[in-house]
KOLVEX-470703 format. One record per residue (C-alpha): residue number from 1; residue in three letters; x, y, z. Coordinates in steps of 0.001 Angstrom, whole numbers. Each point is the difference from the previous one (the first is absolute). Example, Ala and Ser with C-alpha at 12.3 -4.5 7.8 and 13.67 -1.06 7.14 Angstrom:
% residues 2
(1; "ALA"; (12300; -4500; 7800))
(2; "SER"; (1370; 3440; -660))
END
This chain:
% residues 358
(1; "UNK"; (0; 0; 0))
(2; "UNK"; (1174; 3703; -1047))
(3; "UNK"; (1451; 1524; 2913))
(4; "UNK"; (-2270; 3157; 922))
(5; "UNK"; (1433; 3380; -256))
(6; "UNK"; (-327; 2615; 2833))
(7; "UNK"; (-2718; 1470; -2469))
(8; "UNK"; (-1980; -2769; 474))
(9; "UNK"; (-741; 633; 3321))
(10; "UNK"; (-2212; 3006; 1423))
(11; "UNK"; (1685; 2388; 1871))
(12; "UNK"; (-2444; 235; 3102))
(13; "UNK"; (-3506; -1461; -19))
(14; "UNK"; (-3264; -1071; 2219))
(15; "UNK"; (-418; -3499; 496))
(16; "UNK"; (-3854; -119; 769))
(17; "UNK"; (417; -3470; 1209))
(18; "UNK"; (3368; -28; 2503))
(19; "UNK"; (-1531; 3920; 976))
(20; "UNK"; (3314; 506; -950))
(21; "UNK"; (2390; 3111; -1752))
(22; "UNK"; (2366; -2046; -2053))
(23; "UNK"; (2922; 1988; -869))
(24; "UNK"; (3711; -841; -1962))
(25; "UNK"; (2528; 517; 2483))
(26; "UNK"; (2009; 2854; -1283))
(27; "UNK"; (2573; -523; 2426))
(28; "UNK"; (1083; -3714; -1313))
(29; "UNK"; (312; 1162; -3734))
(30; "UNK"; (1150; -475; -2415))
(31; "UNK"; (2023; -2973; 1653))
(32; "UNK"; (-3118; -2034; 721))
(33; "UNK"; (-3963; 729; -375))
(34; "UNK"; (-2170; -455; 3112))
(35; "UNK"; (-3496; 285; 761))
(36; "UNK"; (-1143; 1425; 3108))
(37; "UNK"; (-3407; -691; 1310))
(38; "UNK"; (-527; 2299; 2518))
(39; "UNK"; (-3139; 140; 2146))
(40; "UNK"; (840; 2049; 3271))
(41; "UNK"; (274; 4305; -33))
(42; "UNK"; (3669; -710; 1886))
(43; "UNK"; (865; -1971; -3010))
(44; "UNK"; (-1260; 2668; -2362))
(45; "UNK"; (1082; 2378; 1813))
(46; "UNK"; (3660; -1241; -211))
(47; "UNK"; (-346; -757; -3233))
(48; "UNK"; (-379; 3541; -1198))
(49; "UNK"; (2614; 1178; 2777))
(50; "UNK"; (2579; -2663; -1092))
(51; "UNK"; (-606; 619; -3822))
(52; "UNK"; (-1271; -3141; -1077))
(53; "UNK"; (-2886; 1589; -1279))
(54; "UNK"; (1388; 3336; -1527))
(55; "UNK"; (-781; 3044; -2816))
(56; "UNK"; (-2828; 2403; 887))
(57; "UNK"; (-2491; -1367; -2081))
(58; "UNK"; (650; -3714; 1438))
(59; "UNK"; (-51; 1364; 3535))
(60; "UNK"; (-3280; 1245; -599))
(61; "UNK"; (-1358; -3097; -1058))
(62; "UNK"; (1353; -1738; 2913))
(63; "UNK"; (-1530; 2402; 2355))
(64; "UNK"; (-3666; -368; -1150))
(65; "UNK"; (123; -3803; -140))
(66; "UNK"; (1905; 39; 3784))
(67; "UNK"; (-2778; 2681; 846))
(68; "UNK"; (-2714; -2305; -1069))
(69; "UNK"; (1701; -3135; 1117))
(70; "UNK"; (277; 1989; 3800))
(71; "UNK"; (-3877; 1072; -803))
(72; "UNK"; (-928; -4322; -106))
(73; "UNK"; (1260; -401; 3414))
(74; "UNK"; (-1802; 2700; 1495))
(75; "UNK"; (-2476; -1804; 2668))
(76; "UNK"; (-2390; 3225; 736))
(77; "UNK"; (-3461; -198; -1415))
(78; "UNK"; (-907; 3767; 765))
(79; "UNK"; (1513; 2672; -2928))
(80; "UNK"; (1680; 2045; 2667))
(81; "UNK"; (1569; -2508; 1643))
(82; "UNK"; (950; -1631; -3559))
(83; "UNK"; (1557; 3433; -757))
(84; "UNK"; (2337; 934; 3290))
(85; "UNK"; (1063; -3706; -1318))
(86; "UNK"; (868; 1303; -3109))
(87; "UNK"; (1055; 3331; 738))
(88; "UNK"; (3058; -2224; 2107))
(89; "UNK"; (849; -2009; -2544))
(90; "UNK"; (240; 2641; -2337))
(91; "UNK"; (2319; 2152; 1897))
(92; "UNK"; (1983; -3439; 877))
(93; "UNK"; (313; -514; -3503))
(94; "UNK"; (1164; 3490; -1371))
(95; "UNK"; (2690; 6; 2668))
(96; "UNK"; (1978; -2844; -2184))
(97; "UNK"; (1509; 2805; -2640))
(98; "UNK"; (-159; 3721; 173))
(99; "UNK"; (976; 1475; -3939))
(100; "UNK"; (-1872; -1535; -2061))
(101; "UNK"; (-3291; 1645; 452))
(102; "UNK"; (-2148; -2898; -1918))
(103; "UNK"; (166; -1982; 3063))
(104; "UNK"; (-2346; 2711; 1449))
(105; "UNK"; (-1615; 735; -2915))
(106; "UNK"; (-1476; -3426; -109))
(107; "UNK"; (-582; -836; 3338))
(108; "UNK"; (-2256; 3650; 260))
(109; "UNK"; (-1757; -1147; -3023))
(110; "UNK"; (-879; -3199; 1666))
(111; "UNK"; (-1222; 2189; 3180))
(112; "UNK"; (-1997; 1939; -2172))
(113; "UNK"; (-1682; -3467; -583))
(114; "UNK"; (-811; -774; 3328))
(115; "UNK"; (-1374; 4127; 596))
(116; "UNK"; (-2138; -14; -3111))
(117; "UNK"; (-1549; -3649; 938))
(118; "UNK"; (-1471; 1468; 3527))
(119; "UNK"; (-3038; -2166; 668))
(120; "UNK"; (662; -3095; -1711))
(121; "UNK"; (1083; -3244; 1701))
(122; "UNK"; (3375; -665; 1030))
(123; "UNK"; (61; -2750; -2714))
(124; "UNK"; (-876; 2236; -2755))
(125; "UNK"; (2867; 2146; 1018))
(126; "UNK"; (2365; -2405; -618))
(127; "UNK"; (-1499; -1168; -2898))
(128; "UNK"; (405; 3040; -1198))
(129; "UNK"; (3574; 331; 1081))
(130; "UNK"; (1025; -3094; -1362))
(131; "UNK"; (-1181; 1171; -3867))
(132; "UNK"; (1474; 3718; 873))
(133; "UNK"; (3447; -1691; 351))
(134; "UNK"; (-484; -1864; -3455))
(135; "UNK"; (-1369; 3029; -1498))
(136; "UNK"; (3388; 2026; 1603))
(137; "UNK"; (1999; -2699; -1860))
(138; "UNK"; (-2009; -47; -3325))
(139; "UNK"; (364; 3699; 32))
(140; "UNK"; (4038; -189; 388))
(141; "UNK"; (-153; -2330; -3193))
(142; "UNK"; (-1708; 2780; -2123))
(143; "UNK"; (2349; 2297; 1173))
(144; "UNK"; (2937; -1360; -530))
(145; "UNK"; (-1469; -904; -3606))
(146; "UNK"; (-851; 4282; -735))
(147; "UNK"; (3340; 937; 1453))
(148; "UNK"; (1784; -2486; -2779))
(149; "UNK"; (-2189; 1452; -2627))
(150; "UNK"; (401; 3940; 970))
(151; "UNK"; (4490; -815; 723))
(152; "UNK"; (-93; -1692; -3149))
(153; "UNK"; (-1406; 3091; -2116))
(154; "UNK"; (3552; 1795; 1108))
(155; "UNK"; (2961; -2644; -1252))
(156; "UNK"; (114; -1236; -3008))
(157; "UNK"; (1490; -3624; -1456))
(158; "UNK"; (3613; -736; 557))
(159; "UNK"; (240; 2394; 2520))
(160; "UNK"; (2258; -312; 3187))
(161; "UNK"; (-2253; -59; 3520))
(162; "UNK"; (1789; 256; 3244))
(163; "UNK"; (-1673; -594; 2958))
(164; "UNK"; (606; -556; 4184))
(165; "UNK"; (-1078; -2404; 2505))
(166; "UNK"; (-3410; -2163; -1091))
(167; "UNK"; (-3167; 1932; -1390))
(168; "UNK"; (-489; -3246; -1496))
(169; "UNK"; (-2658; -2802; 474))
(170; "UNK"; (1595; -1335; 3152))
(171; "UNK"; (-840; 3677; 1517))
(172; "UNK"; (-4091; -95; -1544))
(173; "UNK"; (-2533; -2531; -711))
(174; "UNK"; (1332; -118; -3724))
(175; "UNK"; (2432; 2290; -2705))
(176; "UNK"; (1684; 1803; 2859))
(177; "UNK"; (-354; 3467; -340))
(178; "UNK"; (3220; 1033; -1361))
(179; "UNK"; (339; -3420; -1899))
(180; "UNK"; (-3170; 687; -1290))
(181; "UNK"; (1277; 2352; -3475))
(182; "UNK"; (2525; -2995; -412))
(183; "UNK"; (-2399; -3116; 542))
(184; "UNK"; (-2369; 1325; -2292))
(185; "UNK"; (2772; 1479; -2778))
(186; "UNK"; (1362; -3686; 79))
(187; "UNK"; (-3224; -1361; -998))
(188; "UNK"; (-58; 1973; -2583))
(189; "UNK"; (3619; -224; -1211))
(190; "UNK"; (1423; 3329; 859))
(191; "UNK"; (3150; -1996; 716))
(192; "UNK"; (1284; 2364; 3329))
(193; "UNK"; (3014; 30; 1292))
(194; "UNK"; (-348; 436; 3681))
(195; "UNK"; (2486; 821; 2922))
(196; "UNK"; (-730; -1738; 3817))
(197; "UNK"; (1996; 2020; 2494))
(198; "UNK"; (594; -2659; 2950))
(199; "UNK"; (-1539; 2136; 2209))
(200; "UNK"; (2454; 403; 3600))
(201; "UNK"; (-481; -1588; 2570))
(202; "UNK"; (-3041; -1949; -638))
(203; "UNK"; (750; -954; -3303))
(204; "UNK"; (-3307; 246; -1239))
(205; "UNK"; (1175; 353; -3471))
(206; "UNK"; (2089; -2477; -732))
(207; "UNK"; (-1871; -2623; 2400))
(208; "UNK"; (-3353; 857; -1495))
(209; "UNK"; (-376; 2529; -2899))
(210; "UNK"; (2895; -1917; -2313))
(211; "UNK"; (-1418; -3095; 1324))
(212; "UNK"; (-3173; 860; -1095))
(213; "UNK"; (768; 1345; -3043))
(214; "UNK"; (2346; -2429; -1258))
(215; "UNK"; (-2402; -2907; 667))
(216; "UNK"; (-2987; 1838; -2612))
(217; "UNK"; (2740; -24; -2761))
(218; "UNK"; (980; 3909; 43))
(219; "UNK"; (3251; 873; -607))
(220; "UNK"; (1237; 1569; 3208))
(221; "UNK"; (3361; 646; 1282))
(222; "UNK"; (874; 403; 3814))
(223; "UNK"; (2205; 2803; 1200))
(224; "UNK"; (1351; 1172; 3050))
(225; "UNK"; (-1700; 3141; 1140))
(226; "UNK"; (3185; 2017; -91))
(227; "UNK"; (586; -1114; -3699))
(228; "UNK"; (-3213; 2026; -1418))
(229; "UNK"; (1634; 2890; -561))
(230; "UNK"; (2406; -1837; -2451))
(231; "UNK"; (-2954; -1541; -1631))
(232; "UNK"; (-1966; 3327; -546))
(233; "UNK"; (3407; 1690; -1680))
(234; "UNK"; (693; -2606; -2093))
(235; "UNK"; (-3761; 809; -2118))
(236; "UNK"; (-1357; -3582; 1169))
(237; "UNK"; (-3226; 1281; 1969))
(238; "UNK"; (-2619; 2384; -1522))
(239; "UNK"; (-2065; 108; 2609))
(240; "UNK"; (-194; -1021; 4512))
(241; "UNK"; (-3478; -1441; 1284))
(242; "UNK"; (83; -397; 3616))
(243; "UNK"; (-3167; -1022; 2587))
(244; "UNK"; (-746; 2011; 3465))
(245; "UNK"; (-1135; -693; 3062))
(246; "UNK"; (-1482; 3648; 674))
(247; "UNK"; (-747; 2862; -2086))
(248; "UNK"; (-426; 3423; 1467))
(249; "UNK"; (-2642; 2821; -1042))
(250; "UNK"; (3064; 1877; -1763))
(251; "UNK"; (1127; -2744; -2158))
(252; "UNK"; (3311; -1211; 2769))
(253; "UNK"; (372; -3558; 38))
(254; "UNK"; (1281; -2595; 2108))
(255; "UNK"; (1316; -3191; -1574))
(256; "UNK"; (2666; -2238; 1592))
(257; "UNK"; (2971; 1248; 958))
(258; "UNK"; (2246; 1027; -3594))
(259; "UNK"; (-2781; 675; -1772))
(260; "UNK"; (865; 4102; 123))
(261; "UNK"; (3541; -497; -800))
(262; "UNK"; (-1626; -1816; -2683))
(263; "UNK"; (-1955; 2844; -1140))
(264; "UNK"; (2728; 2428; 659))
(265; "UNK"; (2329; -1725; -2435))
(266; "UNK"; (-3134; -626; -2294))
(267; "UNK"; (-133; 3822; -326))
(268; "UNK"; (3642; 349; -527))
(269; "UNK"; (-361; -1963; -3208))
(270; "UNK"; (-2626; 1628; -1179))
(271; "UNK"; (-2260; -3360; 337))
(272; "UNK"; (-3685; -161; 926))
(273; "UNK"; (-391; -1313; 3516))
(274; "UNK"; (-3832; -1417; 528))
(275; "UNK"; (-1667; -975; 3195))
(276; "UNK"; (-2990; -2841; -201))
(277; "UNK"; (-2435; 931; 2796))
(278; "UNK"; (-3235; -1356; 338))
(279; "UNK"; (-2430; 2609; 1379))
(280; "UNK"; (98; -1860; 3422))
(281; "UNK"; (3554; 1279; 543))
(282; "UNK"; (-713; 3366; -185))
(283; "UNK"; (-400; 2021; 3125))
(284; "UNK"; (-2123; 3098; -175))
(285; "UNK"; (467; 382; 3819))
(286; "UNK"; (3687; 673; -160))
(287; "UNK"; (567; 2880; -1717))
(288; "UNK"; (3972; -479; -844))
(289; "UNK"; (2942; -2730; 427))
(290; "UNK"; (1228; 1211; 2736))
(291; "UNK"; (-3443; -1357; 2151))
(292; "UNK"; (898; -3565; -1135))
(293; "UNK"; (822; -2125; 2946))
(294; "UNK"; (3536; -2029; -1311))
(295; "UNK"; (296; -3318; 1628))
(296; "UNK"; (3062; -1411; 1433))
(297; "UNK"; (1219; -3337; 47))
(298; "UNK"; (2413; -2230; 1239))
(299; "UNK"; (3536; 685; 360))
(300; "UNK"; (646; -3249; -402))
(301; "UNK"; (-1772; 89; -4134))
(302; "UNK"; (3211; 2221; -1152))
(303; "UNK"; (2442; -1971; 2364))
(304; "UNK"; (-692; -3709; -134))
(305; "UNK"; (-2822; -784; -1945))
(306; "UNK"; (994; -1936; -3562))
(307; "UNK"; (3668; -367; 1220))
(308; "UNK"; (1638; -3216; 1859))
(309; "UNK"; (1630; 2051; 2089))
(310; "UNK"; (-693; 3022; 2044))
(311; "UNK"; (1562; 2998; -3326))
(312; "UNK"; (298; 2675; 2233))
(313; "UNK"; (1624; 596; 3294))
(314; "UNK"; (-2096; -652; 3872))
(315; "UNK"; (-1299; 3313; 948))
(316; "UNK"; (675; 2145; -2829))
(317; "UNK"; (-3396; 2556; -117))
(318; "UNK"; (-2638; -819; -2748))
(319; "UNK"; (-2532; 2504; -1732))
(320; "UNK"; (-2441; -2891; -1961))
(321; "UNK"; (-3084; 1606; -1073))
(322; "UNK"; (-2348; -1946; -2056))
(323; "UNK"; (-1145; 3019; -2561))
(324; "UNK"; (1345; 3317; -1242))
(325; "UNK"; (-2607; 2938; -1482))
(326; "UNK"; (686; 1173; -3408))
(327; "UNK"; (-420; 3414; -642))
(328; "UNK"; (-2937; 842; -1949))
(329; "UNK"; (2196; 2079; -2448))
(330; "UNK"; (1656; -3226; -1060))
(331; "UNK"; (-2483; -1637; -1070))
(332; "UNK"; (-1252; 279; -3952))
(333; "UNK"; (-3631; -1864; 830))
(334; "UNK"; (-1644; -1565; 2304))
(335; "UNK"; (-2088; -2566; -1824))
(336; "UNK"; (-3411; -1773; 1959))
(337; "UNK"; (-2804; -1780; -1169))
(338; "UNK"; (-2101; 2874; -993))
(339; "UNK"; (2411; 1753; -2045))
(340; "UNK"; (3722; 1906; 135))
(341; "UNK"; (823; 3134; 2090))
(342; "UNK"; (2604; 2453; -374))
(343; "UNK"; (973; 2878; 1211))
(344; "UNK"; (-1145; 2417; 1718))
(345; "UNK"; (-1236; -3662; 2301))
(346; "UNK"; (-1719; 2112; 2461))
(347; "UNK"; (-2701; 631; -3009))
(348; "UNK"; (354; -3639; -1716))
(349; "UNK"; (-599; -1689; 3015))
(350; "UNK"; (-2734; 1680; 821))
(351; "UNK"; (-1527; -676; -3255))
(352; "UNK"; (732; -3449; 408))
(353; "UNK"; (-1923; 68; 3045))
(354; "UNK"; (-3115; 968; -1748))
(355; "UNK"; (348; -2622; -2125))
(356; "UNK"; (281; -2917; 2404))
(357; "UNK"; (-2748; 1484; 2468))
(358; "UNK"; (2287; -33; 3014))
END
């Protein structure tokens, strides 16, 4: 029997039977692919914390199945008791990763489920949880699917694509967000010639976006992240599509860490640099960058992490934050599922808005 590819499998799903969010585990890859069936809100919640489960979009749809899944084992009959029940879960759940904002995005759009079904039973509710968190995955499909049609309208065949970390369909339900101009050109031969930076300290893409990648048949070549600089001046990449984790009311951007030396060498060279955000990473509320909460990690991710031994020496000081904002001056277009924005963002966002009724 053909071996199955890590395409084969779905990156996160519900399993209706199990009551179960089976994910990949992103932290094994590409070295071996295992299935995690997880059923507690510790083990989700640790999944998100612990990247197993990773990318906005993906995050999200882990959060409104964990939401629902928490929602099944809620004993209370009465609605207000069902919803302090909730309400702890929810918070419990949103405490796993603070940057990307889909995590809260979803789980407040599965609240607004609970506060708009006020005098049903407290089996309805979850009823009606359980197909909110299949619609909030559907949705991420579609998404994904517009964002690949609107990048693809800016590059043309043959052309060079660089891009950092995984936007790809590890970090979504399916086409990745920033894979999504390159999944959909290679289907219809546009023959792209596309740059993986590794992605320090996590590794995210070579582990996962060349993995990825290479396994659908595109032709994609892995670099180190301090090498795209010497790709960009040699001519080989026409244009940099990158994913976020939070957009800000003024167009700044946070993406994992790199991603605005990225853009700063992007504009250099003269080259386009894109961002792929769904409309569910965009945060009205925060009005620039600088009110984007940067996580920190482990010490221990930059240190030890990858290497057989310890490549740094005991008690030297570490600065490992998991994201970087790119200034919204860098970036050419911000492309979502209801169409591109540019400059001035403060304007193109907003009309964005309008169109996706939020």
């Amino acid at each position: 029997m053909e071996e199955k590819s890590i395409m084969d499998y779905e990156t996160l799903a519900l399993d209706d039977e199990e009551n179960a969010l089976v994910i990949i585990d992103q932290t094994k890859l590409p070295g071996r692919t295992e299935l995690l069936h997880l059923k507690t809100q510790k083990e989700i919640w640790v999944a998100i914390n612990t990247l197993q489960v990773r990318g906005a979009p993906a995050i999200g749809d882990a959060a409104a199945i964990g939401i629902y899944l928490a929602a099944r084992e809620i004993t209370a009959e009465d609605y207000d008791s069902f919803c302090q029940e909730f309400a702890k879960a929810k918070d419990y759940l949103d405490s796993s990763r603070p940057t990307a904002v889909n995590l809260s995005w979803a789980l407040n759009r599965m609240e607004g489920v609970v506060k708009a079904a006020k005098g049903k039973t407290v089996a309805e509710i979850k009823q009606l949880l359980h197909d909110e968190a299949v619609k909030i995955k559907e949705e991420d499909i579609w998404i994904c699917q517009k964002l690949g049609e609107y990048g693809l309208t800016l590059v043309k065949p043959g052309d060079g694509l660089l891009t950092h970390c995984n936007a790809g369909q590890l970090a979504t339900a399916k086409y990745g967000t920033a894979t999504a101009p390159m999944y959909l050109g290679h289907k219809k031969g546009y023959n792209f010639k596309i740059f993986s930076d590794e992605t320090r300290p996590l590794l995210q893409g070579a582990r996962l976006t060349s993995y990825e990648l290479h396994a659908s048949g595109l032709d994609v070549t892995l670099i180190c992240d301090n090498m795209a600089s010497s790709v960009m001046k040699n001519g080989w990449v026409q244009a940099v599509f990158v994913g976020c984790d939070r957009v800000a009311a003024n167009g700044d951007a946070a993406n994992k860490i790199g991603t605005s030396g990225v853009a700063i060498l992007a504009k250099h060279y003269g080259i386009p640099f894109y961002v792929c955000a769904p409309t569910s990473t965009i945060d009205y509320n925060t009005p620039t960058g600088d009110g984007i909460h940067i996580e920190q990690r482990s010490p221990e991710e930059v240190t030890e992490m990858w290497y057989k031994e310890r490549m740094a020496p005991e008690g030297v000081k570490v600065y490992n934050p998991a994201f970087d904002v790119t200034d919204h001056s860098l970036i050419t277009a911000i492309i979502t599922e209801y169409g591109i924005a540019r400059a001035p963002y403060t304007e193109s966002l907003q009309e964005i808005r309008k169109k996706c009724g939020r």
